[in-house]
VOPAGU-2260 file (C-alpha; in pm, 1 decimal, decimal comma):
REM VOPAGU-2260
SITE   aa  ch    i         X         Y         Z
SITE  UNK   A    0   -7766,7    8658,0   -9215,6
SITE  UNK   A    1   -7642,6    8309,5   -9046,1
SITE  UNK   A    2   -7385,0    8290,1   -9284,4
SITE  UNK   A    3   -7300,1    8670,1   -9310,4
SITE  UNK   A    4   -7214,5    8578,1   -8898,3
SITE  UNK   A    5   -7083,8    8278,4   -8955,6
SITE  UNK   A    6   -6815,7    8460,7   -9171,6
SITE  UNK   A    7   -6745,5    8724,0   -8906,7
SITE  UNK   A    8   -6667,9    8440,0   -8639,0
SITE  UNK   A    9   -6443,3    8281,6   -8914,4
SITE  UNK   A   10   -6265,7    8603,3   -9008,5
SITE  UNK   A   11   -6248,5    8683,8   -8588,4
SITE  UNK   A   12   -6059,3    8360,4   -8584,8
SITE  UNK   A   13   -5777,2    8386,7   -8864,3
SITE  UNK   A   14   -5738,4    8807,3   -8802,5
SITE  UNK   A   15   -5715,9    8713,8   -8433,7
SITE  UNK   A   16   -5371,7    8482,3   -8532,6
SITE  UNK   A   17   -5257,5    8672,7   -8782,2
SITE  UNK   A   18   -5284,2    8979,0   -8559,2
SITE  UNK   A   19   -5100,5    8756,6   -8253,9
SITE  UNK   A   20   -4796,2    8668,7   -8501,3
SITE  UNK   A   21   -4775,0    9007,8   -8652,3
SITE  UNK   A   22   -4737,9    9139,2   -8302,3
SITE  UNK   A   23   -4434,6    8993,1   -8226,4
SITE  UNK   A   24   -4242,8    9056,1   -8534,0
SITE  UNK   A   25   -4379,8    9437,1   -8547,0
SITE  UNK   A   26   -4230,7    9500,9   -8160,3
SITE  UNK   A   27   -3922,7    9345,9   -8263,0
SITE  UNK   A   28   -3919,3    9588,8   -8552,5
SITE  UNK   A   29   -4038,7    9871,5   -8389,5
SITE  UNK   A   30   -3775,9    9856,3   -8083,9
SITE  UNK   A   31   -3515,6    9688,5   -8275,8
SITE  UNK   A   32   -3569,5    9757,9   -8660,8
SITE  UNK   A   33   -3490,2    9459,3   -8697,5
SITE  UNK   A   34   -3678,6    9246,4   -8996,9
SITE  UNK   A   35   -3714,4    8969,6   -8854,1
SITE  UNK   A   36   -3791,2    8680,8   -9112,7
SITE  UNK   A   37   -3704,3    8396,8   -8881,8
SITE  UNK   A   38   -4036,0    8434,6   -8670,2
SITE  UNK   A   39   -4223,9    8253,2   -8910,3
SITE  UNK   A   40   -3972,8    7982,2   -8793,7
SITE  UNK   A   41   -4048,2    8056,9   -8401,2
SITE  UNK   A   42   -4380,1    8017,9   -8506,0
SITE  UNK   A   43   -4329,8    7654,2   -8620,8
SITE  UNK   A   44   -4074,7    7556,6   -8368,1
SITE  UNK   A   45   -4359,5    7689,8   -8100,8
SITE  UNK   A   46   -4595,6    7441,9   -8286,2
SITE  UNK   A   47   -4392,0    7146,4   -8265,8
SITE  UNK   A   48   -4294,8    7209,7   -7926,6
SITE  UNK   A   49   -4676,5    7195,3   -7854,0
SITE  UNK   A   50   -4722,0    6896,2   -8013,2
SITE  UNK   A   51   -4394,0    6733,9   -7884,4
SITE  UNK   A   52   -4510,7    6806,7   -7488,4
SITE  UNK   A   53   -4867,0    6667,9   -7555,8
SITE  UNK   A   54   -4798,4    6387,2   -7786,5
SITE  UNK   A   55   -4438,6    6259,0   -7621,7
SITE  UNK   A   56   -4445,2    6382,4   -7274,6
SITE  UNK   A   57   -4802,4    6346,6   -7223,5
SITE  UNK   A   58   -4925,5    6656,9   -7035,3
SITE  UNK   A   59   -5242,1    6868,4   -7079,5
SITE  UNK   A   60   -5284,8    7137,9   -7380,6
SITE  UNK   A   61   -5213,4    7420,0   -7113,9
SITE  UNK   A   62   -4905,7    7304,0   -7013,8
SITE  UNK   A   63   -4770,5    7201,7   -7338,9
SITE  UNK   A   64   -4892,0    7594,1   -7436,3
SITE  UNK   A   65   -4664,0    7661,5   -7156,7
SITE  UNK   A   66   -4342,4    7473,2   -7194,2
SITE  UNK   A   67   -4342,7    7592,2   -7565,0
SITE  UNK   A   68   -4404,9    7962,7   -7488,5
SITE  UNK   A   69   -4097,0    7910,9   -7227,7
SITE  UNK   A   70   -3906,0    7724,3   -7471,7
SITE  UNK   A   71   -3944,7    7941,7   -7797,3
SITE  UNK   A   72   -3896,7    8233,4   -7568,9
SITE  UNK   A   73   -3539,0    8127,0   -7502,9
SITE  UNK   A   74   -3479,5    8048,2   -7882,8
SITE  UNK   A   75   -3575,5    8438,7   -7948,7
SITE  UNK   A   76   -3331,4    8540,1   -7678,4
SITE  UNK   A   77   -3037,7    8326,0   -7776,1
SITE  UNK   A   78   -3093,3    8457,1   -8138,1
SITE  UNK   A   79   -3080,2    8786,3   -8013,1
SITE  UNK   A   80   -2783,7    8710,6   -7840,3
SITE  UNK   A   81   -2597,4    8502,9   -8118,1
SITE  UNK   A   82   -2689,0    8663,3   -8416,9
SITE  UNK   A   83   -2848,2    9020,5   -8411,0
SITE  UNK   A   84   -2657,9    9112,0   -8143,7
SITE  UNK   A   85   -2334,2    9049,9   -8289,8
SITE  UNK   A   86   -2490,4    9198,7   -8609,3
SITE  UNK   A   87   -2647,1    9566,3   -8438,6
SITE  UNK   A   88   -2363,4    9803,2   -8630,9
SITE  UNK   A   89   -2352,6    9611,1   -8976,9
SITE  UNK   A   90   -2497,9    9694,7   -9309,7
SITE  UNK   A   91   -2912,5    9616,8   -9236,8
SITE  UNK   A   92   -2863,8    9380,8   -9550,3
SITE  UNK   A   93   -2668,5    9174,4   -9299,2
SITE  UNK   A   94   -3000,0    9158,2   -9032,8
SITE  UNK   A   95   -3217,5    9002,6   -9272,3
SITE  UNK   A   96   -3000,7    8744,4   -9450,8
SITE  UNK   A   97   -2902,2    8628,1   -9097,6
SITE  UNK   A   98   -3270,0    8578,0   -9015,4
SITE  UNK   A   99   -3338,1    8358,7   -9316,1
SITE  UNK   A  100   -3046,5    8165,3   -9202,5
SITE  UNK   A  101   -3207,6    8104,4   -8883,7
SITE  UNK   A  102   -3528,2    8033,3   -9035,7
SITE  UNK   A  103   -3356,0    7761,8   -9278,7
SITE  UNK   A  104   -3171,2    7595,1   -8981,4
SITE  UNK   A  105   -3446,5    7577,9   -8728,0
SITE  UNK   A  106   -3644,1    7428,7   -9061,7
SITE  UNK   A  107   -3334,5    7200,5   -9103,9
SITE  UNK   A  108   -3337,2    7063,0   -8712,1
SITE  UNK   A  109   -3725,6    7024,8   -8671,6
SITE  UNK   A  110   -3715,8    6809,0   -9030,9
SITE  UNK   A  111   -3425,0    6607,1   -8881,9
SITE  UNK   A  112   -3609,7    6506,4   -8579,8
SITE  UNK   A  113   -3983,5    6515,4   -8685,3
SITE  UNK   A  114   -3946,6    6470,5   -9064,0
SITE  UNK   A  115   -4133,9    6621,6   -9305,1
SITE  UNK   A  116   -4519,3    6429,6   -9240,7
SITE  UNK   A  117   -4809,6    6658,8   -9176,9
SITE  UNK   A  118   -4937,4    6591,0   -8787,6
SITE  UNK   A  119   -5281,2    6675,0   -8631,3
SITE  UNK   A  120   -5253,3    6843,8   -8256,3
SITE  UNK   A  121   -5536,7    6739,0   -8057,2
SITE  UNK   A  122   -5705,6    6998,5   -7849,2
SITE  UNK   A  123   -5942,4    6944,6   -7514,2
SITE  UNK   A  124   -6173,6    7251,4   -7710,3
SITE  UNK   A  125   -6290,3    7034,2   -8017,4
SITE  UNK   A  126   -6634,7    7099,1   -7945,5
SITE  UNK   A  127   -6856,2    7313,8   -8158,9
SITE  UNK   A  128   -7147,8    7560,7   -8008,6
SITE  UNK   A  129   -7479,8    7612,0   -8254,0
SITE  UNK   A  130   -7532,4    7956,2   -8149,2
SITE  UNK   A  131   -7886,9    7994,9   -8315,8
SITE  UNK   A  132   -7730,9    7818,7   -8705,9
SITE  UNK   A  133   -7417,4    7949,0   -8643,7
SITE  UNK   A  134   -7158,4    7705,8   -8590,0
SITE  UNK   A  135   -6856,6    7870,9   -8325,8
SITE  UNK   A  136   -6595,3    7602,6   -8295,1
SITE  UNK   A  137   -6493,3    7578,7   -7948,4
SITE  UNK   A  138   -6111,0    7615,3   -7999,9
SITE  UNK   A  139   -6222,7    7920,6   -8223,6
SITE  UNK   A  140   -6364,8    8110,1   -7952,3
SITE  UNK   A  141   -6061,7    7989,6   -7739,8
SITE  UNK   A  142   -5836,0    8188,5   -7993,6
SITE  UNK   A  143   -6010,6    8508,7   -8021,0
SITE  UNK   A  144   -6055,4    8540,6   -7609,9
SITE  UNK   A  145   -5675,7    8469,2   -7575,3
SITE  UNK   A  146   -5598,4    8710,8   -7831,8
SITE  UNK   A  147   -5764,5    9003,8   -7613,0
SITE  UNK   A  148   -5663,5    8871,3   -7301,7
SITE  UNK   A  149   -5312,5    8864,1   -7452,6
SITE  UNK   A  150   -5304,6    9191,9   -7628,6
SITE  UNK   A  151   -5449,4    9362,5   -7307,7
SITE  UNK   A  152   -5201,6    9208,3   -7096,9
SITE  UNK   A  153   -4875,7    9318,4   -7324,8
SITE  UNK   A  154   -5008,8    9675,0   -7360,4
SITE  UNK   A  155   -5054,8    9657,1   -6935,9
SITE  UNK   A  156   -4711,3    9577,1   -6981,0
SITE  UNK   A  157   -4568,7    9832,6   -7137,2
SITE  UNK   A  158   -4768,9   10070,9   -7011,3
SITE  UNK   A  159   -4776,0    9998,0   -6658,2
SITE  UNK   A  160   -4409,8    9881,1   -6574,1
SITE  UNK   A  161   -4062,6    9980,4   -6564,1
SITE  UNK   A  162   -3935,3    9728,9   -6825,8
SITE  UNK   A  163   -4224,3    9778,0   -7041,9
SITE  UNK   A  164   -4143,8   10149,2   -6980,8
SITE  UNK   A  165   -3807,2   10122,0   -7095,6
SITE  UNK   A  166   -3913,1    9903,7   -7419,3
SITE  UNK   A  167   -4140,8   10230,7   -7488,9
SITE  UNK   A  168   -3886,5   10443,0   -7468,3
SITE  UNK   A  169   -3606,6   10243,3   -7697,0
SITE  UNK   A  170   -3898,8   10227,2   -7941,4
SITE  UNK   A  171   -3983,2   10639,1   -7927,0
SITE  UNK   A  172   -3572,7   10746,3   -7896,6
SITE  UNK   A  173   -3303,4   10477,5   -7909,2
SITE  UNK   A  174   -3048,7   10756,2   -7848,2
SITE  UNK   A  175   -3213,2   10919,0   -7583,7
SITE  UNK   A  176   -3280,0   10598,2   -7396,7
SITE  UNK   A  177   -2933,2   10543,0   -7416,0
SITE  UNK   A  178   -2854,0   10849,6   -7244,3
SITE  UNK   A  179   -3069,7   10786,1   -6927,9
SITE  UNK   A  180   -2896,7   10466,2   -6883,0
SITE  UNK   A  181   -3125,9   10227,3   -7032,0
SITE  UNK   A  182   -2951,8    9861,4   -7087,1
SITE  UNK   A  183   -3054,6    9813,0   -7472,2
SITE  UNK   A  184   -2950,5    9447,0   -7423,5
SITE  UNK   A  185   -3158,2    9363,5   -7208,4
SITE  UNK   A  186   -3472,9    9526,8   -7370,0
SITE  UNK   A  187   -3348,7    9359,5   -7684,7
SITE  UNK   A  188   -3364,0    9041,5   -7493,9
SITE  UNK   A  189   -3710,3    9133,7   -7356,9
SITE  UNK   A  190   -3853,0    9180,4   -7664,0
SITE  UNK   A  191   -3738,0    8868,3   -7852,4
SITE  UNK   A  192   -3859,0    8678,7   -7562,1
SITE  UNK   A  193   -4191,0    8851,4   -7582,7
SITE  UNK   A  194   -4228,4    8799,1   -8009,4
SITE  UNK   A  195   -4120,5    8439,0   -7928,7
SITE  UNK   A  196   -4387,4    8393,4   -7685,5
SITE  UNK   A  197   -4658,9    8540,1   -7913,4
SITE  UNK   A  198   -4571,0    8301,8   -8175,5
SITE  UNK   A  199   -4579,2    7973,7   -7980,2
SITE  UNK   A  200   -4887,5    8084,4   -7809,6
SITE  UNK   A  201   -5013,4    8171,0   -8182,8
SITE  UNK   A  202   -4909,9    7859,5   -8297,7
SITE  UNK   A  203   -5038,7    7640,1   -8043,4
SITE  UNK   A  204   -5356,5    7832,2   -8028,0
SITE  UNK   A  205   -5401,9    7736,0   -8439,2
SITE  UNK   A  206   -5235,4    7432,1   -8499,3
SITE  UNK   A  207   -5532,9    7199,6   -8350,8
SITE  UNK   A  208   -5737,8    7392,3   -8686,7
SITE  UNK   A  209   -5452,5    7354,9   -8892,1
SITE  UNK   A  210   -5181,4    7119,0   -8919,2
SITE  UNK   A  211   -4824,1    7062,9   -8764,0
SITE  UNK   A  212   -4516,4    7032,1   -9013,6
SITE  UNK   A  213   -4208,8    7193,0   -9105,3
SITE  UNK   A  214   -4313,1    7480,3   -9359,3
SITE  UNK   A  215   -4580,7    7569,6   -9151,7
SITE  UNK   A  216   -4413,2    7904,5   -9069,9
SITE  UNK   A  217   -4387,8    8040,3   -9453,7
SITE  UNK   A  218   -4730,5    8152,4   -9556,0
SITE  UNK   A  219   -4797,6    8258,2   -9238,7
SITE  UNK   A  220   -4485,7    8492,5   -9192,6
SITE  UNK   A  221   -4575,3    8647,2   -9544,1
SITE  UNK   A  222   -4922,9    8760,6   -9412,9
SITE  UNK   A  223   -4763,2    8907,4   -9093,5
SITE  UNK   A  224   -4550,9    9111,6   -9278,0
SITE  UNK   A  225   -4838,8    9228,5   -9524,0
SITE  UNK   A  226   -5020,2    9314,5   -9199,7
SITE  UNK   A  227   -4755,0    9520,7   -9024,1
SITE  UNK   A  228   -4669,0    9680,1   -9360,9
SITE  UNK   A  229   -5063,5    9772,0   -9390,6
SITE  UNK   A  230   -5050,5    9875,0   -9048,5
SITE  UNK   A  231   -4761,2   10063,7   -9050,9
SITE  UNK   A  232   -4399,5    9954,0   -8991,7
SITE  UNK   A  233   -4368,5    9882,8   -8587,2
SITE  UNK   A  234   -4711,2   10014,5   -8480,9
SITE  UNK   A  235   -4875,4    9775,9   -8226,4
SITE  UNK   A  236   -5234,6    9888,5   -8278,5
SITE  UNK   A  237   -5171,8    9852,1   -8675,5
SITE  UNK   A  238   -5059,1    9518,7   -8623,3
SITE  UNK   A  239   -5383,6    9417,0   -8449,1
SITE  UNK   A  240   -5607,0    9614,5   -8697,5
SITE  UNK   A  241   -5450,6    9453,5   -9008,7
SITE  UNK   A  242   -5458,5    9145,2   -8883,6
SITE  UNK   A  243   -5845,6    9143,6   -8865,4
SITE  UNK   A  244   -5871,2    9318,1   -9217,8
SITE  UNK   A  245   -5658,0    9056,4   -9355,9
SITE  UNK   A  246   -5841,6    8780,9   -9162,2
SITE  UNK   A  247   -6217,2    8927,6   -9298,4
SITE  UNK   A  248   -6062,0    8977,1   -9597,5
SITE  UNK   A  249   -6014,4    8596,1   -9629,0
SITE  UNK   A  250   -6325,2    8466,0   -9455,2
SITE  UNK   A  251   -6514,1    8696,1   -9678,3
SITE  UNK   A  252   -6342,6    8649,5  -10001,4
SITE  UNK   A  253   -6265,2    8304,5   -9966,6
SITE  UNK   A  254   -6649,0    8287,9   -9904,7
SITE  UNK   A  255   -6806,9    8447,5  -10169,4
SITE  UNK   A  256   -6529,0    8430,1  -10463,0
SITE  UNK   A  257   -6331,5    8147,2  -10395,4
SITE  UNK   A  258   -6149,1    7951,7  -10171,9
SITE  UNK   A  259   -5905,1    7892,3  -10389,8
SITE  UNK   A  260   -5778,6    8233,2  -10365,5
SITE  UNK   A  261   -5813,8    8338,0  -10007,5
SITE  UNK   A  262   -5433,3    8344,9   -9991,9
SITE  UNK   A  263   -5408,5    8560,2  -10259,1
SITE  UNK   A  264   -5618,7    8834,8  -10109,3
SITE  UNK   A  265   -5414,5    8965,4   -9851,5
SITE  UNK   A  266   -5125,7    9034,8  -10080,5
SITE  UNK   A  267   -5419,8    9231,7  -10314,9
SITE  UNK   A  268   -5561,0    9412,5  -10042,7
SITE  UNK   A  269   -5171,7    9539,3   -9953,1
SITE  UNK   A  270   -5169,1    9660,2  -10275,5
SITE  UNK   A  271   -5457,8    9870,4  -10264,0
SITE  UNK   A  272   -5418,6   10003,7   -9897,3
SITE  UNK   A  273   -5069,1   10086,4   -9990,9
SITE  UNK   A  274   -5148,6   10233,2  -10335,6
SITE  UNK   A  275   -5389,6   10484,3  -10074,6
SITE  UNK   A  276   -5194,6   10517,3   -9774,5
SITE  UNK   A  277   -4846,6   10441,0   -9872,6
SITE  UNK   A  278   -4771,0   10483,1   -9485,6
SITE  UNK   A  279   -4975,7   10274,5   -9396,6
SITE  UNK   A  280   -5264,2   10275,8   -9163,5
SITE  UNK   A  281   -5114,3   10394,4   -8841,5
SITE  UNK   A  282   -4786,5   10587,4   -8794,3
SITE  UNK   A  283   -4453,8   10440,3   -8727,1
SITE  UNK   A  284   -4335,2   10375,2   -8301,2
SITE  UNK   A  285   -4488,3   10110,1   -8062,0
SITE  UNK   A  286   -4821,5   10325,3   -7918,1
């Protein structure tokens, strides 16, 4: 039973990231159908932002979460701006190789300045609690209570304000938001700065139980899109929901067949979901 639990607190723990990542890219879709590959590379520049502000400027793990929320947030927006914007009435083909591009030149700048070593992010929640034999990392815990606090917050958001109003209603009926006057760049701009900030909070939340480097972003990014794909293309809850099956999915499996393969189980279990439900779990639109 101890390590039945200890495997739920694991698989808490990875679904709670994966569900964090795959939230931003799945509003971005949802609103903007926009695929974004590049948010794996958000997702690393959020990491190394983290690490930059903690291990070069010297302030605390909050703060550094912070700067590199505020920072990545910015790089979503001027993508937006630069890129999809520019982009919104070409072929869709054009959307996604224009995200790799992004994703290969952000890669391209962080290597230039940090190189390609691995790095370790310290954390002030390295502590581990022995909760009757099972052992709950403190930084673990720290992820999955952030990961509700955040997910209740964003859907406060958009229930409970005009702009998140407004991002509802671009996701429901892009034409008829249009009608009633809503300013689709700014909402556009609202969401990338909202993905971005979910993947350097993500990031920074992880890296201290990971590691810090360039590539970071490109199993990580595959997963998300296996979850929001499970979940169904742009649906919020989905997103959350396959992020824990894929993160038990891996605790689990990893566990009791083999390490070795945990990465390979997510892209199974799409398979079989998919070969079920080919919609998906949940329907399409930002609930």
């Amino acid at each position: 039973m101890t390590t039945f639990l200890q495997q739920v607190f694991n698989g808490l723990t990875l679904g709670s990231i994966y569900g964090l990542v795959a939230l931003g890219l799945t509003l971005v879709y949802g609103i903007l159908h926009i695929p974004n590959f590049a948010h794996g590379a958000l997702y690393m520049v959020g990491a190394f932002m983290s690490y930059f502000f903690m291990v070069d400027m010297g302030v605390h793990y909050w703060v550094a979460m912070a700067g590199s929320a505020v920072v990545v947030a910015v790089l979503g927006i001027i993508c937006e701006r630069l890129v999809f914007h520019p982009l919104r009435n070409s072929p869709p083909i054009h959307d996604k190789i224009a995200a790799i591009g992004i994703l290969l030149f952000l890669e391209a700048v962080v290597h230039m300045f940090w190189g390609s070593d691995f790095r370790r992010m310290s954390t002030p929640f390295g502590g581990v609690v022995n909760l009757d034999g099972v052992f709950l990392r403190e930084q673990g815990i720290l992820i999955i209570a952030s990961t509700v606090v955040l997910v209740v917050a964003l859907n406060l958001f958009l229930r409970k304000t005009m702009v998140g109003a407004t991002i509802i209603a671009m996701a429901q009926n892009r034409e008829g938001a249009f009608l009633v006057g809503i300013d689709a760049n700014r909402v556009a701009m609202m969401t990338f700065a909202i993905s971005g900030i979910l993947a350097a909070v993500a990031a920074t939340l992880y890296a201290p139980m990971n590691l810090v480097y360039p590539a970071m972003g490109h199993l990580v990014i595959m997963k998300a899109f296996v979850i929001i794909i499970l979940g169904g293309m742009g649906s919020i809850p989905g997103a959350i929901v396959g992020g824990m099956i894929i993160g038990f999915a891996e605790a689990f499996g990893g566990y009791y067949i083999s390490d070795a393969y945990k990465d390979i189980i997510a892209f199974a279990l799409l398979v079989v979901i998919l070969s079920i439900r080919p919609q998906g779990l949940f329907a399409k639109g930002a609930h």
